[in-house]
OpenMM code with the backbone's topology and positions (N, CA, C; nanometers):
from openmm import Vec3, app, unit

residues = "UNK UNK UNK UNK UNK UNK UNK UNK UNK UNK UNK UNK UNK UNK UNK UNK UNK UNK UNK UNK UNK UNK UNK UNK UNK UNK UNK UNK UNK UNK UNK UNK UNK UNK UNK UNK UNK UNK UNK UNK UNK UNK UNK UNK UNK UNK UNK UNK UNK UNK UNK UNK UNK UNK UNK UNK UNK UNK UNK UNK UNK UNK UNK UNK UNK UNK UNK UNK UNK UNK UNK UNK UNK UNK UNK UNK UNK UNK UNK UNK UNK UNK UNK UNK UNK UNK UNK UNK UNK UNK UNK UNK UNK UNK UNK UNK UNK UNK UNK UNK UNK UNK UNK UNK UNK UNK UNK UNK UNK UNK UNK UNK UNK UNK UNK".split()
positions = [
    Vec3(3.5321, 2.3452, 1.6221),
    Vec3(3.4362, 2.2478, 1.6703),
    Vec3(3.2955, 2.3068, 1.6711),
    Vec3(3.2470, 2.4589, 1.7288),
    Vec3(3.1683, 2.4868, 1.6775),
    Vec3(3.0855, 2.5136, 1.6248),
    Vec3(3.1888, 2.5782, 1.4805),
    Vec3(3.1527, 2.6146, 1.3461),
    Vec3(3.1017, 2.3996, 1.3027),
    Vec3(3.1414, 2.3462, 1.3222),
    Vec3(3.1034, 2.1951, 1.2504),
    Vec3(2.9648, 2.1548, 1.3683),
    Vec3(2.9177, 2.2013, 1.4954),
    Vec3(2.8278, 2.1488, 1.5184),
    Vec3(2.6805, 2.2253, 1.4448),
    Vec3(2.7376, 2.3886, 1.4334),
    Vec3(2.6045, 2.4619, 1.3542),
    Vec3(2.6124, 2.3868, 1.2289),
    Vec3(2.7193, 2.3613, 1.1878),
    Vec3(2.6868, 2.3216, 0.9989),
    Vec3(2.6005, 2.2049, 1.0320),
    Vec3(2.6124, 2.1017, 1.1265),
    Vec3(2.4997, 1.9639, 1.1338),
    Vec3(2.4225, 1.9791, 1.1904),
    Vec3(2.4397, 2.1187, 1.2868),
    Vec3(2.2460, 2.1528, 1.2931),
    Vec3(2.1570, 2.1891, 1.1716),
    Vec3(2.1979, 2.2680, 1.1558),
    Vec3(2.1723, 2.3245, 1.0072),
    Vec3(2.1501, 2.2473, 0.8850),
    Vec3(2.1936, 2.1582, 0.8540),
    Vec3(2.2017, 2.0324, 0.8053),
    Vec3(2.0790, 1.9574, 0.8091),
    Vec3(2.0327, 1.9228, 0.9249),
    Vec3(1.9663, 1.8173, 0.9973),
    Vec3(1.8333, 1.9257, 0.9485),
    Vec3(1.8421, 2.0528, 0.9802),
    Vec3(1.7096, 2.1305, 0.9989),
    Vec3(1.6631, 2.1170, 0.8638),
    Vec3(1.7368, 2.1348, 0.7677),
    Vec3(1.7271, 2.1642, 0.6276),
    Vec3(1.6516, 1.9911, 0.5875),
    Vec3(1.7412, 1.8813, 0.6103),
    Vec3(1.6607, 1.7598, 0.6137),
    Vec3(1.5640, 1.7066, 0.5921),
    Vec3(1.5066, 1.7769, 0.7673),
    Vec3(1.3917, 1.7702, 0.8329),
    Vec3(1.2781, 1.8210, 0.7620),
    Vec3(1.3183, 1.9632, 0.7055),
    Vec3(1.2311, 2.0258, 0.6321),
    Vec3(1.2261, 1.9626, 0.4665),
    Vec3(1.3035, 1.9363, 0.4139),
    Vec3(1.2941, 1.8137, 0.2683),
    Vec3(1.2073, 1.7112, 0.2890),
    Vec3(1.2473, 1.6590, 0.4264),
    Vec3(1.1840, 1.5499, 0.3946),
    Vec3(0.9989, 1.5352, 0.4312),
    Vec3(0.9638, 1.6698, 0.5155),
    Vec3(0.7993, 1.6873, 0.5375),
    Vec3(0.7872, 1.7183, 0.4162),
    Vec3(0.8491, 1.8234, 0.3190),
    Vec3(0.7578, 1.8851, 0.2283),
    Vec3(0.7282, 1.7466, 0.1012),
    Vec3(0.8106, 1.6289, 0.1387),
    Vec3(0.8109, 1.5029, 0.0200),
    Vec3(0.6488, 1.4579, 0.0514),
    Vec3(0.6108, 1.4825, 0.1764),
    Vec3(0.4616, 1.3796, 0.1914),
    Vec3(0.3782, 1.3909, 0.1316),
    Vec3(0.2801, 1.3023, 0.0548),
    Vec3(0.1422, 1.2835, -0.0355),
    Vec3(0.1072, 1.4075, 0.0530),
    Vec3(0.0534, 1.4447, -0.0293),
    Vec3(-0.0806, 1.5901, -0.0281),
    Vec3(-0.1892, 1.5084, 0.0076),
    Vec3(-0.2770, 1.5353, 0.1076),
    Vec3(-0.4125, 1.4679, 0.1445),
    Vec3(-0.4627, 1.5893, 0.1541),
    Vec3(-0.5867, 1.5641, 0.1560),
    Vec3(-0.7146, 1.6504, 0.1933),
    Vec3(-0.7545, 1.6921, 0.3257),
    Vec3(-0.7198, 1.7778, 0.3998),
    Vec3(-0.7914, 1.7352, 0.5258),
    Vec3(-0.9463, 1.7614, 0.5406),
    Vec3(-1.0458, 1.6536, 0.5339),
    Vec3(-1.1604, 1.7302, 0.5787),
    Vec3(-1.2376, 1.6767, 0.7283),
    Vec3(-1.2890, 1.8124, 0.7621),
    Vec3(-1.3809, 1.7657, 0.9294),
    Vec3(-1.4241, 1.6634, 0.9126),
    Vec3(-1.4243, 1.5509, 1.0181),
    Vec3(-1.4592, 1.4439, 1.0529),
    Vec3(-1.6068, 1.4068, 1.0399),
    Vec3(-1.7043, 1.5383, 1.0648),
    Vec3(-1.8366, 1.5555, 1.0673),
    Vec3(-1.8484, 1.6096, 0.9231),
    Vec3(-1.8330, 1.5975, 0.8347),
    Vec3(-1.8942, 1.6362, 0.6787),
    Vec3(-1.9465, 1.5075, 0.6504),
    Vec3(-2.0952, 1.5523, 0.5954),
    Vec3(-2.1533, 1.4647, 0.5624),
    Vec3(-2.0847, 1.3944, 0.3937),
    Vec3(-2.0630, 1.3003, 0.4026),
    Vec3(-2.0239, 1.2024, 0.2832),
    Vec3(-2.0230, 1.2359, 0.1094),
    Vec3(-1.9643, 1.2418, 0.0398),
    Vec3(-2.0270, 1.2865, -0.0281),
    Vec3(-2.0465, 1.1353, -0.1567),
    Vec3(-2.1078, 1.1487, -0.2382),
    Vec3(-2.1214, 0.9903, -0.3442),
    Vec3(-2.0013, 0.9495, -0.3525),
    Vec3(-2.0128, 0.8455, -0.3562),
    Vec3(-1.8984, 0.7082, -0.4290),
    Vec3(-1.7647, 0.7839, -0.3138),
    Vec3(-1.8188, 0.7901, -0.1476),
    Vec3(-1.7139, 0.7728, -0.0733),
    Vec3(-1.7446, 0.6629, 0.0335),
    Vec3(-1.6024, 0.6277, 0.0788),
    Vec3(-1.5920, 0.4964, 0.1392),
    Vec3(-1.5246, 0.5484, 0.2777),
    Vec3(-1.6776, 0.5719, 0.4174),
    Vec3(-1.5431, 0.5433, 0.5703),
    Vec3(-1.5059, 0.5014, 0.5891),
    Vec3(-1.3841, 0.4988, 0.6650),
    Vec3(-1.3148, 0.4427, 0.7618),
    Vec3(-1.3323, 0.4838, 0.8880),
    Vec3(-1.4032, 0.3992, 0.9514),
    Vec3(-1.4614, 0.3792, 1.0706),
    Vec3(-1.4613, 0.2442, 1.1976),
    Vec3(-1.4055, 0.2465, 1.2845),
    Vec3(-1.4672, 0.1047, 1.3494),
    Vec3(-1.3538, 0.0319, 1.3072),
    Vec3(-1.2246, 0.0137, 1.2232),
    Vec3(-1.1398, -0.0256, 1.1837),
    Vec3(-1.2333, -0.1155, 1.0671),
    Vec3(-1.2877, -0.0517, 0.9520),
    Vec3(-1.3810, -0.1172, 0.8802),
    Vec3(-1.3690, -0.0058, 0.7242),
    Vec3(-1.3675, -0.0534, 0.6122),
    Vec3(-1.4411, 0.0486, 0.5136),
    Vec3(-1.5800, 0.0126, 0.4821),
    Vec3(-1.6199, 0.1133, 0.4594),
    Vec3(-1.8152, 0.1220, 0.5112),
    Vec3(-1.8227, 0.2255, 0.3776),
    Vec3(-1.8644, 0.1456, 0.2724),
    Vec3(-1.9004, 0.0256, 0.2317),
    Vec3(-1.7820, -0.0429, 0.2287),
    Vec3(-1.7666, -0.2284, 0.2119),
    Vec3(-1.6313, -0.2886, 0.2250),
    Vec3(-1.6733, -0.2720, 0.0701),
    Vec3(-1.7389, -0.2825, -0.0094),
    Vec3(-1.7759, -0.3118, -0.1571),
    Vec3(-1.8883, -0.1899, -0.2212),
    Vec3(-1.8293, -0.1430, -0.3301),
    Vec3(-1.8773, -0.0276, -0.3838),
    Vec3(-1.8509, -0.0441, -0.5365),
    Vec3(-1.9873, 0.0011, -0.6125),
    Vec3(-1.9920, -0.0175, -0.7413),
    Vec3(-2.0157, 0.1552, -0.7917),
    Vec3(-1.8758, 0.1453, -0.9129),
    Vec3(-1.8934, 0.2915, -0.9977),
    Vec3(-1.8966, 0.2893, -1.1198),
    Vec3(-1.8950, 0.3709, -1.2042),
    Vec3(-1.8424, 0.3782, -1.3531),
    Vec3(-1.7496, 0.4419, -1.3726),
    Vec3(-1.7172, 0.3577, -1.5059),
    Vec3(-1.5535, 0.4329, -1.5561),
    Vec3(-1.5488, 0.5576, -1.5574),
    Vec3(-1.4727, 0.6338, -1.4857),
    Vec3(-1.4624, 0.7683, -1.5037),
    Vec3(-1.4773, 0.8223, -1.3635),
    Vec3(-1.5512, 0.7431, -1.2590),
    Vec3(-1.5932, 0.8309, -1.1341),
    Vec3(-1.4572, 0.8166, -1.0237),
    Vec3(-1.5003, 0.8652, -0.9423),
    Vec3(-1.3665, 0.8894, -0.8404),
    Vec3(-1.4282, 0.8353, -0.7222),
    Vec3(-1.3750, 0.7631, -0.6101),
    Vec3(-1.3677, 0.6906, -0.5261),
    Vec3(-1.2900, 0.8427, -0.3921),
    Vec3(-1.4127, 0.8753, -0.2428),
    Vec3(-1.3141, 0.9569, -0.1971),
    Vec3(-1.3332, 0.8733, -0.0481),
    Vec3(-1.2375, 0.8092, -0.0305),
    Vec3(-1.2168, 0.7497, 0.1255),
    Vec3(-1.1898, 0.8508, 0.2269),
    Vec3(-1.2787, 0.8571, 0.3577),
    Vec3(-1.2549, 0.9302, 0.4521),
    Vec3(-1.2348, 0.8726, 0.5972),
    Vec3(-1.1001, 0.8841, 0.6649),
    Vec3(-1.1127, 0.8354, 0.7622),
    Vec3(-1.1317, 0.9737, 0.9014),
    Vec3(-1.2222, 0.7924, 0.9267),
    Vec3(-1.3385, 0.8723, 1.0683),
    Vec3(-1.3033, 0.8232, 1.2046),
    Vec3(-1.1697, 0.7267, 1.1408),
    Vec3(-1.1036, 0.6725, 1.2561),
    Vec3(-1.0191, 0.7242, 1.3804),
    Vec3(-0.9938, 0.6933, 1.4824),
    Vec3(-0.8994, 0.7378, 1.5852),
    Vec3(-0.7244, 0.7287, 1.5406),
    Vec3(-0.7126, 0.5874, 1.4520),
    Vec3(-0.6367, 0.5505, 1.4096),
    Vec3(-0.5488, 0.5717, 1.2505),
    Vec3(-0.4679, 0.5528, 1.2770),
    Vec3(-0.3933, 0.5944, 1.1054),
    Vec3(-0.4466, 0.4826, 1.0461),
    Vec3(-0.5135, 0.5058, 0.8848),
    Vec3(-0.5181, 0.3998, 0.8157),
    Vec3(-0.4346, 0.4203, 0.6697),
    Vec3(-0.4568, 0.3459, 0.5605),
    Vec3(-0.4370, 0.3729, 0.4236),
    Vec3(-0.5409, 0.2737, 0.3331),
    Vec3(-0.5942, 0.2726, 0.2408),
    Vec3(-0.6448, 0.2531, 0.1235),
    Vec3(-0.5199, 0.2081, -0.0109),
    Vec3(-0.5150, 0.1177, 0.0163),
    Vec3(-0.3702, 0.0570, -0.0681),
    Vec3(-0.4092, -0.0307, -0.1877),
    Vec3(-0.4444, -0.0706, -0.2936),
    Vec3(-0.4317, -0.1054, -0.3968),
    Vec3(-0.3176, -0.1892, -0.4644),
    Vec3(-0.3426, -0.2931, -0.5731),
    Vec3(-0.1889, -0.2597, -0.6515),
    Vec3(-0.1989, -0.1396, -0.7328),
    Vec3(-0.3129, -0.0762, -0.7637),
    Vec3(-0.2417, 0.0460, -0.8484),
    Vec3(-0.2775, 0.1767, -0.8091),
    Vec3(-0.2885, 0.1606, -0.6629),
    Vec3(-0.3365, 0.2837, -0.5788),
    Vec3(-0.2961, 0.2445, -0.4398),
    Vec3(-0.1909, 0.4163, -0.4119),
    Vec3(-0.1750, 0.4005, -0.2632),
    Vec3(-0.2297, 0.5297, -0.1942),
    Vec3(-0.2944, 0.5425, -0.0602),
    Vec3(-0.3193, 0.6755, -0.0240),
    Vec3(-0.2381, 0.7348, 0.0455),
    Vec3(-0.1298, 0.6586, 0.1385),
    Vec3(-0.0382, 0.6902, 0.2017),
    Vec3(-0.1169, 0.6639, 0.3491),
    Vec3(-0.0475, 0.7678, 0.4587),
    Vec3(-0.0635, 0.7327, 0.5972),
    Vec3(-0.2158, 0.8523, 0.5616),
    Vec3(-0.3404, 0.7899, 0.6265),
    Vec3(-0.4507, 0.9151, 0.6517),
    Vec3(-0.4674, 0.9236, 0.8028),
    Vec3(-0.4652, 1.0417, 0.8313),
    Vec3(-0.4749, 1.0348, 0.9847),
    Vec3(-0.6496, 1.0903, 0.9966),
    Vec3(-0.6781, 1.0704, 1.0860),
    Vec3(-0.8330, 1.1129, 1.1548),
    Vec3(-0.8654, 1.2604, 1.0634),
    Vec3(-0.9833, 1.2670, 0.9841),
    Vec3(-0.9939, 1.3656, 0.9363),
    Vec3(-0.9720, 1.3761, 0.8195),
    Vec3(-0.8794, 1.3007, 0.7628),
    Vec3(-0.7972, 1.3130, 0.5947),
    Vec3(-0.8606, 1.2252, 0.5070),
    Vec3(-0.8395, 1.2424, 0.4046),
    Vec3(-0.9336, 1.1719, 0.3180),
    Vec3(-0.8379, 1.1699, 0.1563),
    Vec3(-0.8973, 1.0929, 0.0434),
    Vec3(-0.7594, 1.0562, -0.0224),
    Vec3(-0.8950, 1.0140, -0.1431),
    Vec3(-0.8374, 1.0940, -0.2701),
    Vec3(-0.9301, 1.0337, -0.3897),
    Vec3(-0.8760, 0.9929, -0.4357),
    Vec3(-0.9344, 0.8916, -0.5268),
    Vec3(-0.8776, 0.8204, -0.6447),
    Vec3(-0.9894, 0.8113, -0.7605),
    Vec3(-0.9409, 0.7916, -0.8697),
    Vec3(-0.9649, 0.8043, -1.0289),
    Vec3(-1.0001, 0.7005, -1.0622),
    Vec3(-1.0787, 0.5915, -1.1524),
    Vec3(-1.0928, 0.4721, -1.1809),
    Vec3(-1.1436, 0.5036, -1.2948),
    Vec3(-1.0065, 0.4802, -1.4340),
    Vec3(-1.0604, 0.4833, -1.5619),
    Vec3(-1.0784, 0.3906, -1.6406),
    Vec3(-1.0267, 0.2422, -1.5806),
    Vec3(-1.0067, 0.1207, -1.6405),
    Vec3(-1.1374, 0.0422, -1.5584),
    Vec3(-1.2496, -0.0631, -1.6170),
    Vec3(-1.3202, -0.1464, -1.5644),
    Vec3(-1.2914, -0.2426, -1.5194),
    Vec3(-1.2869, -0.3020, -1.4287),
    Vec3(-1.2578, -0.4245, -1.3565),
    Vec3(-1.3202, -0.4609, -1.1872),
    Vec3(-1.2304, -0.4967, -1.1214),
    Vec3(-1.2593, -0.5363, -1.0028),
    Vec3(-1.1265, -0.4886, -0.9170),
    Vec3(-1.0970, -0.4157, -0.8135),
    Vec3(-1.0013, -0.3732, -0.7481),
    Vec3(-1.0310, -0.3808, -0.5916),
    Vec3(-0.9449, -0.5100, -0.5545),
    Vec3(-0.9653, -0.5187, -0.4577),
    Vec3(-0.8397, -0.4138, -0.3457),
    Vec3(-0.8717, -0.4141, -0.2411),
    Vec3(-0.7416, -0.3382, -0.1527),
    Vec3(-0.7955, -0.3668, 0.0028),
    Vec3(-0.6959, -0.2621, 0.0855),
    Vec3(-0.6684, -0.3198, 0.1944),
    Vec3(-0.5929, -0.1830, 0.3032),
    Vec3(-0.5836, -0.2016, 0.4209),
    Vec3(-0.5649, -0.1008, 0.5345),
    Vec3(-0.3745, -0.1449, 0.5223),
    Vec3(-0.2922, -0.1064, 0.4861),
    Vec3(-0.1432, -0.1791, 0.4977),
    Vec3(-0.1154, -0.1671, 0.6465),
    Vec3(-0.1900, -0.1482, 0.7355),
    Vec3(-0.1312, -0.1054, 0.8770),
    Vec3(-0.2248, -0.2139, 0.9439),
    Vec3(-0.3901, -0.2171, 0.8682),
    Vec3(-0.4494, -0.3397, 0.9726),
    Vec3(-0.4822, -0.4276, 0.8030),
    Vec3(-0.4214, -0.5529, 0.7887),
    Vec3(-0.4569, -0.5519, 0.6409),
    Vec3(-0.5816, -0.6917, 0.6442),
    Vec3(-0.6068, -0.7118, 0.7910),
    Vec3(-0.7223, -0.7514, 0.7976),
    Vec3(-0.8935, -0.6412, 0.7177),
    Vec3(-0.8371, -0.5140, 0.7365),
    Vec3(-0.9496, -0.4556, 0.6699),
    Vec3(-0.9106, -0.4295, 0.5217),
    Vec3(-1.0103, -0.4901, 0.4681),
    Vec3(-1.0353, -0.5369, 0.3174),
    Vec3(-1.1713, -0.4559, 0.2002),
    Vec3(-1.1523, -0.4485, 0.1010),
    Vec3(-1.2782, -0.3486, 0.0469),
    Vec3(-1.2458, -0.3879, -0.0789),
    Vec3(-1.3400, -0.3417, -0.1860),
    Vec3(-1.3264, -0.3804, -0.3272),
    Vec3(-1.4214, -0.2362, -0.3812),
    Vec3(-1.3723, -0.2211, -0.5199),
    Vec3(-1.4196, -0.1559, -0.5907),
    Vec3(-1.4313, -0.2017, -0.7409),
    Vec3(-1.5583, -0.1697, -0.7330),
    Vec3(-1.5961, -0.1985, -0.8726),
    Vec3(-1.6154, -0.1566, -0.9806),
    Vec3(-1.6100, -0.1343, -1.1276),
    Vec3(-1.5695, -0.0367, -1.1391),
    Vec3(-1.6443, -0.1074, -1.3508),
    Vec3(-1.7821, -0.0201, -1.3158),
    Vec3(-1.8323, -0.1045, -1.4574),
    Vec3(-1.7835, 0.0031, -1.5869),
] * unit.nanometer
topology = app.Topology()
chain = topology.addChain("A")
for resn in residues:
    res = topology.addResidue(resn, chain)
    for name in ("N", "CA", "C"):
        topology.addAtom(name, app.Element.getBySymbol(name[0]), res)
């Protein structure tokens, strides 16, 4: 009896540890870094700018400045969970219009543009 409760501790630990090392890679950066081009806060439960114009080729870096978990969700972009501090780039090589959204508050809304 045991020997079978270490094997499902052991088990469980091993798990536990699979399943953190699966999470999106984010960035963490200080909350206080000043901005850098073609990035979008999250602030206020808001992206600031809600609307941002780039060119093909530039990268989009969302930073949340929030208290709260957000994400930056897309249909062809997800950032995952960002907690206070983290921040999440994305690539835009195709021109169009891309709109997205917070999947946790999906009242907050943003677009990117993308000439």
């Amino acid at each position: 009896m045991k020997k079978i409760l270490l094997f499902i501790s052991i088990m469980l630990v091993i798990l536990t540890i699979t399943i953190t090392g699966c999470s999106p890679a984010k960035s963490g950066q200080p909350s206080d870094q000043a901005p850098e081009k073609n990035s979008v806060l999250i602030e206020n439960n808001q992206f600031q700018p809600a609307e941002i114009t780039i060119q093909k080729g530039e990268t989009i870096n969302w930073i949340n400045k929030d208290a709260m978990d957000h994400t930056a969700t897309g249909k062809s972009f997800d950032s995952g969970r960002l907690n206070k501090g983290q921040s999440y780039k994305q690539t835009f090589s195709d021109a169009g219009k891309f709109d997205y959204i917070c999947t946790y508050h999906p009242f907050m809304k943003g677009k990117i543009i993308v000439n």
